[in-house]
N, C-alpha and C positions, 0 to 999 in steps of 0.2 A: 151437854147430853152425850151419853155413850153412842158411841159409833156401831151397828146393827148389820148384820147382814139382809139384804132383802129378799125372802125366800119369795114373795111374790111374782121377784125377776123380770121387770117388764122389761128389761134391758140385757138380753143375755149377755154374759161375758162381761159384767161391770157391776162394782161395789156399790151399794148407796150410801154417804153420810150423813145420818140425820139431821147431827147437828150445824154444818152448813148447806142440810138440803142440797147436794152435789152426788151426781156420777160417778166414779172414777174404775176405771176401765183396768180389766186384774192382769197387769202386769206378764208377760211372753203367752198370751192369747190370743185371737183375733175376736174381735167383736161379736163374730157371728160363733163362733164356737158352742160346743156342745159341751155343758155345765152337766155332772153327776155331783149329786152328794149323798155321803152317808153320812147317817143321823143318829145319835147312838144317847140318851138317858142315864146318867150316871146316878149308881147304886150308892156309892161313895167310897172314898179312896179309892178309886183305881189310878195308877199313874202309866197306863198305857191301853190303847183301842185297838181292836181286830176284832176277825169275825162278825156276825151278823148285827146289823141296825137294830133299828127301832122296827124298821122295813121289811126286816128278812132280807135285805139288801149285804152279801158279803164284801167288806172293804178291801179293794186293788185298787192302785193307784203307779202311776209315775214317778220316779221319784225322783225330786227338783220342780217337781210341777205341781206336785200337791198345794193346797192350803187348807190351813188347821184352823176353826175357828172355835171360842170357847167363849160360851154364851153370848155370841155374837162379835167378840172381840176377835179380830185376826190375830192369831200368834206366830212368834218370828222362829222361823227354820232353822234350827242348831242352836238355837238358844232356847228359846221355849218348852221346844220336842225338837223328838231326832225321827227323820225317816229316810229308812235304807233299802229297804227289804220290801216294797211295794203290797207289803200286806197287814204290817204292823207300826201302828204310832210308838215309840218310848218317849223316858224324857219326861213327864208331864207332872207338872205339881199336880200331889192325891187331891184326885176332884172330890167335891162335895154331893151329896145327893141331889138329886135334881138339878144338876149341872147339865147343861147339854153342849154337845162336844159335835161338831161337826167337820170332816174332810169331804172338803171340794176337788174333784176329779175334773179331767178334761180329755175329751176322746182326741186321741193319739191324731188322727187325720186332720182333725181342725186345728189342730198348734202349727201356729206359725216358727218359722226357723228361730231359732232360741240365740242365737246371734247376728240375727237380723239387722245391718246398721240402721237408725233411730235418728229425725231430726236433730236430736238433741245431742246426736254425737258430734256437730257439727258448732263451732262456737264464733267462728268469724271468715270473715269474706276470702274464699282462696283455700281455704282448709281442703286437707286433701287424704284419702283412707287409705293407709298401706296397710301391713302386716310387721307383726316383730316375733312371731311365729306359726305355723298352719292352724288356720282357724281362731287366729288374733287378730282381729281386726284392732289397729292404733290409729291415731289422730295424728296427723300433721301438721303444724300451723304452718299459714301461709307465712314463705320469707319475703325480704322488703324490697321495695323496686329497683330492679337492674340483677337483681340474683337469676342463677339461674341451678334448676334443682338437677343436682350430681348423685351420682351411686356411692353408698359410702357405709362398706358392712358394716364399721367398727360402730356405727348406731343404732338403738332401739330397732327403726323402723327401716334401716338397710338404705334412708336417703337423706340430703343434707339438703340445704339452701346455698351459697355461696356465691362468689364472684368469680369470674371469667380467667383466668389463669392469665395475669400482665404479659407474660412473655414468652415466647417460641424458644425452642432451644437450638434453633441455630438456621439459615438459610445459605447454604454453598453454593456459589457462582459457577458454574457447567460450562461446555463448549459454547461458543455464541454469547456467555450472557456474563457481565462482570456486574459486583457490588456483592450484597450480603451482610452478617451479623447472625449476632445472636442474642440483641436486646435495642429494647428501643423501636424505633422506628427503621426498617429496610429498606434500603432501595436495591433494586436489581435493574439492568441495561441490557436491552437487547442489544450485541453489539451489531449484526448482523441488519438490523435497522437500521442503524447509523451509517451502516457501510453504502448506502441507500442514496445516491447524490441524486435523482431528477426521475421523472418519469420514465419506467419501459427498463429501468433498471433491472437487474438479475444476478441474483446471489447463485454462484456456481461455486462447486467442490474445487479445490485444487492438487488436496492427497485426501489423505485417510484425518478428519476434523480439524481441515483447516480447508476455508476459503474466504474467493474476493468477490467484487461486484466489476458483474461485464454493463460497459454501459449500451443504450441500448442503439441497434443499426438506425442507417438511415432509412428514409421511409422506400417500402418493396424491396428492403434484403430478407435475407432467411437465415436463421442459423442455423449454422452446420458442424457438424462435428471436424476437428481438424486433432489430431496427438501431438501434435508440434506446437501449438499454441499451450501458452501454463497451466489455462482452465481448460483445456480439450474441444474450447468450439471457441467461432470467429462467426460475423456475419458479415454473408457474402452478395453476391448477384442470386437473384433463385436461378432453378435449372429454365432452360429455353423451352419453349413451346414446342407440346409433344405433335403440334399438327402438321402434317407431311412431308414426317421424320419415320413413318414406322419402317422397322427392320435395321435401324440404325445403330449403332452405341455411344452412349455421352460419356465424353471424354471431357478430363480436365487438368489443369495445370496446379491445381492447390488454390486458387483462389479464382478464377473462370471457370465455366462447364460452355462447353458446346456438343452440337451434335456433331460425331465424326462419320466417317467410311459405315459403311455396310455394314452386317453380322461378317464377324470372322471363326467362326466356331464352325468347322467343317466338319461334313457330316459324308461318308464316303455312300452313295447308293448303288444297291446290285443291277445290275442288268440281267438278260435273259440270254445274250446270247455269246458270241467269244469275241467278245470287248475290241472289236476291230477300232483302226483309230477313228474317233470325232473329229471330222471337218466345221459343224456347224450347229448352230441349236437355235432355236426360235419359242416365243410363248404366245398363246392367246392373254396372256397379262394375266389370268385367274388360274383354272388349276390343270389345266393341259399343256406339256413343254413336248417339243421336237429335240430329236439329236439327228442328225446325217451324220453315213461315215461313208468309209473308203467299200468298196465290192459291193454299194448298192442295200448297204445295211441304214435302216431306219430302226429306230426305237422311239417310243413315246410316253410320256407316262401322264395319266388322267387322276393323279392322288399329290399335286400339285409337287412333282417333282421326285417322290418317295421312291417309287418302283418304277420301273422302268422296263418295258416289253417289246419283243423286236414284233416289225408290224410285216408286211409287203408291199415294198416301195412301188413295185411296176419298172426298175432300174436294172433287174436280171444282176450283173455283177459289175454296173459301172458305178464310178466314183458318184454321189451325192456333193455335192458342192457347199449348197450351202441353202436355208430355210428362214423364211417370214410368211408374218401374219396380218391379213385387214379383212374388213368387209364379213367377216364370220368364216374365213376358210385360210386354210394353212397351202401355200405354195412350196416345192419342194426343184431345184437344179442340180443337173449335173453333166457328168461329159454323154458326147454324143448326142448333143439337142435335144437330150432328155428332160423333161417337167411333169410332176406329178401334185398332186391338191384331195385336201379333205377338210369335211368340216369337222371331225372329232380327234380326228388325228389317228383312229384304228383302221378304218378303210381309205385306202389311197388309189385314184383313180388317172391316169394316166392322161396325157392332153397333149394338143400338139402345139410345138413352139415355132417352128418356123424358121426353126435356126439352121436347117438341114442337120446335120453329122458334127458340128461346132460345138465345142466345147462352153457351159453357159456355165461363168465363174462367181455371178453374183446375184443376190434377187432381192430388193430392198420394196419394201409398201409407202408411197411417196405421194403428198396428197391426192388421197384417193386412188390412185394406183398401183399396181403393181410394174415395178418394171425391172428387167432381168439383164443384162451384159455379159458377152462374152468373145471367145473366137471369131473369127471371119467378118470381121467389118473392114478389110482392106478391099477384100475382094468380092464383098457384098453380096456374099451367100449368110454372113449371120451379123454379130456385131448387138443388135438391140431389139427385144421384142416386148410388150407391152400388154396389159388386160387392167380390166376394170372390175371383173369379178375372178379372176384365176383360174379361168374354165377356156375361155376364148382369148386367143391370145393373137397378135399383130405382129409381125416383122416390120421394124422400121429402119427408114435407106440413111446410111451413115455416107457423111459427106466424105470426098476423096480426099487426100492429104492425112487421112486417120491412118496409125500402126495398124497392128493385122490383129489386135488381141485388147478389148474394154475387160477390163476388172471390177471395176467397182461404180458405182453411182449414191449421188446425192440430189435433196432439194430445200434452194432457202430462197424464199424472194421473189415466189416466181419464177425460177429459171430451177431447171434439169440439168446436172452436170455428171456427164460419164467422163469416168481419166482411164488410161491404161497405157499398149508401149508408144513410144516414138516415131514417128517420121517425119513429118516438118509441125506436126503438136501431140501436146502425149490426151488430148482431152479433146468432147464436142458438150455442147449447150442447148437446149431449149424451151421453149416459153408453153410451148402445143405438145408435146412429145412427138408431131406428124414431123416437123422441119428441126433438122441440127445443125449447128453451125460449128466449125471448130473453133478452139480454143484461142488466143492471142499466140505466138510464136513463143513469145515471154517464158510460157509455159515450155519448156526445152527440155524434159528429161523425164524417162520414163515413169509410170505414177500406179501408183497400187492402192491407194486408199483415200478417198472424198468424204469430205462431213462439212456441215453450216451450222453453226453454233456462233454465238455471243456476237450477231449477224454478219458475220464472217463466211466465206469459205476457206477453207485448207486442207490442199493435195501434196499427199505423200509420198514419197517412194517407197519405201519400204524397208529393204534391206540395208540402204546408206542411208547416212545424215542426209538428209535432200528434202528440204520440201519450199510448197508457195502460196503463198495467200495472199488475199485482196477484201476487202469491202464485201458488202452484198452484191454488186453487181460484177459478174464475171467475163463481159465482154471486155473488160478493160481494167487497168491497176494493180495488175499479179506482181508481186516481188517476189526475188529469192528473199527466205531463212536461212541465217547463216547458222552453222553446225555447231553455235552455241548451247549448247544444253540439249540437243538433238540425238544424242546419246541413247536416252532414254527410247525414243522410237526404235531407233536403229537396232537395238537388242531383239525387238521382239519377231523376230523372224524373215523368213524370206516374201517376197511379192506376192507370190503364190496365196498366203492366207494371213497376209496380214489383215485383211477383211474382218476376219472372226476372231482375231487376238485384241480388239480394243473394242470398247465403248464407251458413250459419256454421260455419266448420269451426275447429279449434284455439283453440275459447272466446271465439274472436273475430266479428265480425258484418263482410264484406267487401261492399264495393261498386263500380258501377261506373257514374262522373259523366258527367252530359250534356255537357259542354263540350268542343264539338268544335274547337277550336282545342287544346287539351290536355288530353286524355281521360285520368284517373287510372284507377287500381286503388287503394282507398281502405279501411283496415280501422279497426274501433272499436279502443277502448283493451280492451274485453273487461271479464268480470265482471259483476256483478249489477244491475239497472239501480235507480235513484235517482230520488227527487224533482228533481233534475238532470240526470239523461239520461246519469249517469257512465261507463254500457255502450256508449252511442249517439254517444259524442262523437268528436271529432278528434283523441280523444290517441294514436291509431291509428299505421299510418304509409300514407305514401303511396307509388304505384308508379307509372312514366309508361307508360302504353298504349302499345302499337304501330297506325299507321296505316296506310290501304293501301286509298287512299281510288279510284272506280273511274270510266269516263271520265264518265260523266254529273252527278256532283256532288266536290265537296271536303268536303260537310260530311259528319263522322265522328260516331254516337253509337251507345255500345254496349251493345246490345238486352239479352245474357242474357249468365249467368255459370254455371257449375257447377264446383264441387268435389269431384275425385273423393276416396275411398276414403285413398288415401296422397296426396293433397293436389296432386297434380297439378288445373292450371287450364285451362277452355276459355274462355276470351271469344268473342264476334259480336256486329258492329255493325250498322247500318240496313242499309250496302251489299252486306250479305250475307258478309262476311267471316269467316272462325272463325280463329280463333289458340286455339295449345298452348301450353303452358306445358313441355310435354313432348316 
């Protein structure tokens, strides 16, 4: 049976075949599209359609989209007929009369895209849709397993299937790493791994792309940098513990660090008035310091050492001696049994000592008190006076056989020990500060300076090699020190004030030397002192002063020293100058 178009169309967008009773759906339309046709009755011979149907209907059309049918037969595009020109069939074998000639239209918005890919472009599992030009859609076939798909113009579809490229063209061995190739199988070696012997190991530089391995410290070293060493570090000791060490500097020998001396970085500060010389300086331990000097000049400074302002001692023009602090208030001596106290250190309030018109050469804070020494203990108008708050102060009776002049006092042990000059002892003792006792005989030579350390006492002379010490207890056991290594004392001045030229902070005993062409900071070796002086000696180190000499003279010697708390230093010389340390 001839194949029919179905003008009834219960299926828009689809042929019906009669003769196998089937569908079949018209080719680059969708389904649901919108089917026009024009219908046209042949007169006979015409071999070409336009213009008006049967309908009144004028024939436009698409062209590539049309379909021609003639008496129900679909006829084939460019063979059949030709259509170009959207308004005109050619081409057509001369139809016969009552031939009916039909073109199928389809409105433009319902056409699906005309190169739409189509199951059927697909033929086996893996297929894949490239292009072999814009708006070409081509077929891929899948390639075979272990391929992998490459870019490759020089084909059709611009991609190839193939295999993995067998071999690298080449792998070059670098700093660190040996092996290499360029076929086959590679190996490459870290060499720097290898250099690698045990845990805690460490691969260091040794120049510019070469190094070794440091192996690793024992357990609680630290590594440090060293230039002397081939890799630039060593492990050491770590540094020492920073706790009550501050104001110190760590020193080290290339392979030990300890903590050394004090800050030595001096810092010169102004005063306010004309730099008369410093006899003496004293601190509340925090941010208040004393200076006394010569004509009754006081200065203090409340910016822990910074500035420094002259105050009003209550001394008019006499010598200041020398200053300490306890109990919250600063005590202040000088000549003519003068004593003055404050507790800020700006107001100073005058007090009576008891010493008459005698000269008071020293004032030390000694558990819990204050006690002062000076002139007149032969003759027992002065010699030693006493307070427990620095306001109220005691004359105490010096035993007979005392010189005519105490200098200095100390306390270790329960026992009070005043020294000064000679006459059948240069020193007295006590346990009460009420009752003194003199010294052992032993003691034979004048003495300028008392200190109890490393539970020792040891009395100095001052000016010569000469000194004595004993044990803790000072009724008995004084030996001479012989003028072993004694030196060191001996430089730092005369009787007079050697008081204020030493102190002992960190076990060690420091000084500060006359020699004004190069004025030291000078410490003992430290430790217990000996029938050799092994405490007192030079095995110390030394430090070079700062100068800052003023227009009236060039010569430099430095009057008094103190150290505070955390080891910060104040030096003053004749010319009145004070240096920090801080």
């Amino acid at each position: 049976m001839p194949t029919t178009f179905n003008t009834t169309d219960p299926k828009p967008g689809y042929v019906y075949d009669s003769a196998s009773d089937t569908w079949f759906p018209l080719v680059g339309i969708a389904p649901a599209s919108q089917v026009d046709r024009w219908t046209k009755t042949a007169a006979g011979g015409e071999t070409s359609l336009s213009g008006n149907d049967d309908n009144a209907v004028s024939l436009s059309y698409t062209s590539g989209t049309e379909q021609v049918y003639l008496n129900g037969v679909l006829l084939v595009r460019g063979q059949d007929y030709t259509a170009t020109n959207g308004t005109t069939i050619t081409g057509l074998t001369a139809l016969a009369a009552s031939d009916v000639a039909e073109v199928v239209t389809f409105n433009p918005s319902n056409i699906l895209t005309t190169d739409s890919i189509l199951d059927t472009d697909f033929a086996a599992k893996g297929d894949l849709i490239s292009a072999s030009a814009a708006s070409t859609p081509i077929r891929v076939p899948v390639g075979t397993n272990g391929q992998v798909l490459k870019a490759n113009s020089a084909t059709t579809s611009g991609l190839e299937w193939g295999t993995v490229d067998a071999d690298i063209e080449g792998v070059t061995a670098g700093t660190g790493i040996s092996g290499g190739g360029t076929s086959g199988t590679v190996t490459i070696t870290n060499s720097m791994a290898t250099a690698i012997a045990a845990k805690g190991d460490l691969i260091v530089g040794t120049g510019s792309q070469t190094f070794v391995s440091q192996s690793v410290g024992a357990n609680g070293t630290v590594l440090t940098a060293n230039s002397a060493q081939a890799d630039g570090v060593e492990w050491t000791s770590p540094l020492p513990s920073q706790t009550g060490n501050a104001g110190k500097f760590l020193t080290t020998d290339g392979s030990t660090a300890s903590w050394g001396s004090a800050g030595l970085n001096w810092t010169w500060r102004a005063r306010s008035d004309n730099n008369n010389q410093v006899q003496g300086l004293g601190t509340n331990g925090s941010n208040i310091y004393v200076a006394v000097c010569d004509t009754g000049v006081l200065l203090s400074s409340t910016d822990s050492g910074v500035t420094w302002t002259s105050r009003t001692s209550q001394f008019g023009s006499n010598r200041i001696h020398a200053a300490a602090f306890g109990n919250g208030i600063f005590v202040v001596v000088g000549a003519n049994g003068l004593i003055s106290s404050s507790t800020d250190g700006i107001t100073w309030t005058a007090r009576t000592s008891g010493m008459s018109t005698n000269i008071i050469n020293s004032v030390e804070f000694l558990n819990g008190n204050f006690v002062a020494v000076g002139d007149g203990a032969a003759g027992g108008t002065g010699g030693i006076t006493t307070s427990t708050d620095g306001i109220t102060w005691t004359k105490r009776t010096t035993p007979s056989g005392m010189g005519v002049s105490l200098r200095h006092v100390t306390y270790g042990n329960g026992y009070y020990v005043a020294v000064g000059s000679l006459t059948t002892t240069a020193g007295v003792y006590s346990t009460n500060l009420s009752t003194w006792t003199v010294l052992p005989t032993s003691v034979n030579d004048s003495l300028a300076y008392a200190t109890f350390q490393n539970n020792q006492f040891i009395l100095h002379r001052g000016s010569e090699a000469k000194a004595f010490y004993t044990g803790n207890n000072p009724t008995t056991g004084w030996a001479t020190l012989t003028t072993t290594g004694l030196g060191l004392i001996a430089s730092i001045g005369s009787a007079d004030d050697i008081k204020n030229r030493i102190a002992y902070y960190d076990n060690k005993y420091w000084f500060t030397n006359t020699n004004n062409s190069n004025p030291k900071l000078m410490t003992s070796n430290g430790g217990a002192i000996t029938g050799t002086a092994t405490g007192l000696s030079r095995a110390g180190t030394s430090y070079n002063l700062p100068i800052f000499a003023n227009t009236a003279t060039t010569y430099v010697a430095f009057t008094s020293i103190l150290i505070n708390s955390t080891g910060g230093i104040v030096v003053a010389d004749n010319n009145g100058n004070i240096f920090t340390s801080f």
